[in-house]
N, C-alpha and C positions, 0 to 999 in steps of 0.2 A: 623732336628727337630724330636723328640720322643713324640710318640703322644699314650695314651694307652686309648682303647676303651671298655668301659664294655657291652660284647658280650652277657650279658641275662638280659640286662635291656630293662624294655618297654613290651607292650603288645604284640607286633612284633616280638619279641626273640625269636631263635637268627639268624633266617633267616634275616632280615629285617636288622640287625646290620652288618650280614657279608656282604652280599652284598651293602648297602652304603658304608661299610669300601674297597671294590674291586674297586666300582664305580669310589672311590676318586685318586686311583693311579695314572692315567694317569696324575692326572692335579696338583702333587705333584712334587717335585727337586726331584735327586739321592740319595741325603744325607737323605730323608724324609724316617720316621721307622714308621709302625703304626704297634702298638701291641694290638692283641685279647686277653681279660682278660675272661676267662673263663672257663667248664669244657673240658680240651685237647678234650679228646674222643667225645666230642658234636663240636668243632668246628675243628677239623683237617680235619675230612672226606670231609668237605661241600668247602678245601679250593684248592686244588689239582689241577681239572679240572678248576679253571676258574682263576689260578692265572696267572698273566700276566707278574709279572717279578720278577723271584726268588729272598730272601732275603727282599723284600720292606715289607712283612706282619711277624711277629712272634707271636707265641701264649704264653703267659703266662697263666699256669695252676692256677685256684680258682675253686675247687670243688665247694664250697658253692653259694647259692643266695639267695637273700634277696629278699622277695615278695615286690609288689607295695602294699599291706593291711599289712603288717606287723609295731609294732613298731619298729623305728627308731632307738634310743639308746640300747633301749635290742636286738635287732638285729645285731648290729652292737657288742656288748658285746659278743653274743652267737655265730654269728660267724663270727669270727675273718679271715676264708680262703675264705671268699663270695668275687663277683668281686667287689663289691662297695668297701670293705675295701683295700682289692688288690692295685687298684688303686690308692687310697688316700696314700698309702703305698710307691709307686714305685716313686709317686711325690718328698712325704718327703724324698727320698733318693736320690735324685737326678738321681733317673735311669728313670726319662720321662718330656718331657718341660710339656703338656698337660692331663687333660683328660678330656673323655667323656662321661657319662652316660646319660641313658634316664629310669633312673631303678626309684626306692622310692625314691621320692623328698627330704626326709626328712633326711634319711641315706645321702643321697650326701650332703648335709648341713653339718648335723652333723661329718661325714667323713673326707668331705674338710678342715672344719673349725679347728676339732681337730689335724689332721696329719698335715695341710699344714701350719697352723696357718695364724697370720692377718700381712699384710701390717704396717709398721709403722705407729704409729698415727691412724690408721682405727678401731675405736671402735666395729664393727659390720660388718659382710658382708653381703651384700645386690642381688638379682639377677638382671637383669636387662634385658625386654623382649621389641624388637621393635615391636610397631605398625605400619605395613603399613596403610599410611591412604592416601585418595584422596592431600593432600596439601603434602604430605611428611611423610618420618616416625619419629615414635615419642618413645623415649625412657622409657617404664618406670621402677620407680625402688624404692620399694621392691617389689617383684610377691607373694613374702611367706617363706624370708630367715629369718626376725624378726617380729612377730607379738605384739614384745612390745617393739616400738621404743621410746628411748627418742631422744630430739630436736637435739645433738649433732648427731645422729645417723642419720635423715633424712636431716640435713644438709651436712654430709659425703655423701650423698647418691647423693646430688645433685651437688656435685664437679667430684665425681667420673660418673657418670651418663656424666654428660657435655664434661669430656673427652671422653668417649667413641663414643659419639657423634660427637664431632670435627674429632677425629683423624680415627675411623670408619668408619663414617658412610658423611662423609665432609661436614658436618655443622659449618659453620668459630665458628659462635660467639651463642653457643647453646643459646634457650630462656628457662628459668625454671621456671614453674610453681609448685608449691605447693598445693595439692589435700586439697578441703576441702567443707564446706558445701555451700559457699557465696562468693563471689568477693573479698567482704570489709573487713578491717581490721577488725572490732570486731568480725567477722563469724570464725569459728571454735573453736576444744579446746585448752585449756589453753598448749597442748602441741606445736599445730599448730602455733597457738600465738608466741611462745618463737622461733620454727624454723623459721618464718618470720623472728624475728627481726637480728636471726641468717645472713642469707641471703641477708636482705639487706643492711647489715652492712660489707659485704666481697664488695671491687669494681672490683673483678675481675671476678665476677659470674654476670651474663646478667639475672636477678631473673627479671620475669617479677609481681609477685604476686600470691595472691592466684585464684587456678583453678576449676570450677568445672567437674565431670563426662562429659557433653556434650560439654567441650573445646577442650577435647583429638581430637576431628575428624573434631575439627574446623579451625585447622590450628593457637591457638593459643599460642600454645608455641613447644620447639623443645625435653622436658625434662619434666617430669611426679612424682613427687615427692609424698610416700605417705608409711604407714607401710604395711609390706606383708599381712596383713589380706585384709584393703582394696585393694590393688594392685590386691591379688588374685583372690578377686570378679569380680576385674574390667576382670581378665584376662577370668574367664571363663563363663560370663556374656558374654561379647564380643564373644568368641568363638560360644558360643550358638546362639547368636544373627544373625552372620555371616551363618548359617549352617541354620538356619528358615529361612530367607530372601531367599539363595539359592533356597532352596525347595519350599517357595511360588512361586515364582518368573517363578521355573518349571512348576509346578502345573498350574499356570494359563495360559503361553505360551502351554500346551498339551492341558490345556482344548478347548485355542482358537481356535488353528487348527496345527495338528502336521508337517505340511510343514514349518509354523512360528518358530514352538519350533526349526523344523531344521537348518532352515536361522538364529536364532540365538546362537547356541550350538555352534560356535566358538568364538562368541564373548564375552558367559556365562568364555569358561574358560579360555578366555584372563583374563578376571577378576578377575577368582577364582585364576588364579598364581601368580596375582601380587599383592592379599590380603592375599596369602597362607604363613604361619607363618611356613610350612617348609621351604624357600626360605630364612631362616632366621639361618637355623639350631636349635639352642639349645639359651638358654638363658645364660650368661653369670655371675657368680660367682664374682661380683666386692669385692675387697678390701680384700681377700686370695691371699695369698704370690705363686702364682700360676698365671696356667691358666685354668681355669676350664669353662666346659660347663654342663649346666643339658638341656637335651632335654625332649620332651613332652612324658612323658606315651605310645603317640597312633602311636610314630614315624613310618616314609617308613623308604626306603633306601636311597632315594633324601635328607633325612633330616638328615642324617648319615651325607652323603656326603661333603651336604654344612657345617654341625657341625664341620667336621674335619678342611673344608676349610677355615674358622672363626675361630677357635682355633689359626689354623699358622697366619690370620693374626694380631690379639692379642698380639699375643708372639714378630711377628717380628714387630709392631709398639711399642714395649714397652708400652705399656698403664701403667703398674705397675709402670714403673720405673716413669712418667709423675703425675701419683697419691701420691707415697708417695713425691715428689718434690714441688709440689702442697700443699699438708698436712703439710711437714715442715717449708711453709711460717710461719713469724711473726704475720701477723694478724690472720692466720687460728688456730695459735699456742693457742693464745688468747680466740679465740672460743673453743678449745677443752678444757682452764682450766675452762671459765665459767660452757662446758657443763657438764663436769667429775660430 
């Protein structure tokens, strides 16, 4: 498998990218290629002394790079040699199964979406980011790939979402909830409304109803349905939340007595790694004719690592190939002319 890594995306770049991308060799096949998409003269030097088996890394040269503050379309217009576009590039040509960035969210949307194009039948691609939570993890999906979904679109979301889930993540018979203001039918808008009726009108989607924000960590569904503006909130709302709690949490074990805070500082980061959303890699690109991952902004090298390691197994469970399968059913057929 060919896996091409954009080596100046992320606040981290491009330390933090090379080194996940070395991290990940060991635990990779022979046949496995991962390629560094970025400026040669920035990442060759950094690659020499720590590489462990000739041939397994290659650099593809992209002078250019696209900031995390930069617009997305005009950026990706202007320059055409940055490693986001690179990337998107090497896909559409069939010269890599995967790629990885952790650069401008928006560029890798937009990137993905234009070079690699959609999955048949997939009206929209959508990201799709797990929550570790006490009960099990929980998929959600848009994070912030369409912020103006229509019904057809967050119904696609939650087919695609469900495999990932099963086949991922081995959750037999995913539960899908649909994000919205109230439990009951009449709560939400009139778009929320129309995806319900969407959903439980397929018998092969396990739709448990609609969800709200405090369900996600209640163990009430296995699927998170919802457009990228709210998913995003949720996403870094949650992040915030997660990083207070820690730091109170500290703060009050030093204040008690620091022999306390000691006895428990193994236990703090038992915790912190098994809620830590690098353990997850990168968030996943559903319903592009690919396999794409976009990682967080504030990536390690651990988050590299597993990013890569999620990508292969993506690619080698076929998920795509199970999604458009899935799309081309009769009844889903139906829902996509209602939703067109």
């Amino acid at each position: 498998m060919r896996i091409a890594i954009d080596a100046m995306g992320g606040d981290n770049a491009p330390e933090a990218i090379i080194s996940g991308t070395l991290e990940s060799i060991e635990l990779l096949g022979e046949d496995d290629e991962l390629i560094l998409v970025g400026p040669r003269e920035v990442i060759e030097p950094q690659l020499p002394s720590l590489r462990s088996r000739e041939g397994t890394i290659s650099v593809f040269d992209a002078p250019e790079v696209i900031g995390m503050d930069e617009p997305p379309i005009e950026s990706l217009r202007r320059k055409v040699k940055s490693s986001i576009a690179i990337i998107a590039k090497l896909a559409k040509l069939g010269r890599v199964d995967a790629v990885i960035s952790a650069g401008n969210t928006g560029a890798c949307v937009a990137a993905f979406q234009i070079r690699m194009r959609n999955l048949p039948r997939v009206n929209r691609p959508g990201i799709a980011v797990v929550f570790p939570t006490f009960e099990g993890p929980v998929t959600i999906c848009d994070v912030g790939a369409n912020i103006a979904c229509k019904p057809i679109n967050l119904y696609q979301y939650g087919v695609m979402a469900s495999i990932y889930s099963k086949h991922l993540l081995g959750i037999e018979n995913p539960r899908v909830g649909l994000m919205s203001i109230g439990q009951e039918d009449a709560k939400g808008n009139e778009i929320v409304k129309k995806t319900r009726g969407f959903m439980k009108s397929d018998p092969n989607m396990n739709f448990v109803g609609n969800i709200e924000g405090r369900d996600i960590f209640k163990g009430v569904c296995d699927v998170a349905i919802c457009d990228g503006f709210v998913g995003n909130v949720i996403l870094k709302l949650t992040e915030g939340v997660v990083a207070g709690l820690f730091k109170a949490i500290k703060h009050e074990l030093l204040a008690e007595k620091l022999r306390l805070a000691m006895k428990f500082k193994p236990v703090m980061a038992r915790i912190y790694k098994k809620y830590d959303y690098n353990e997850y890699g990168g968030a996943l690109m559903l319903g592009v004719n690919g396999t794409a991952l976009i990682c967080h902004g504030s990536s390690h090298s651990r988050t590299i690592k597993n990013a890569i390691l999620a990508s292969k197994k993506y690619y080698t469970e076929r998920i795509n190939d199970k999604i458009a399968e899935y799309l081309s059913s009769t009844s889903v057929r139906e829902n996509n002319e209602q939703g067109s």
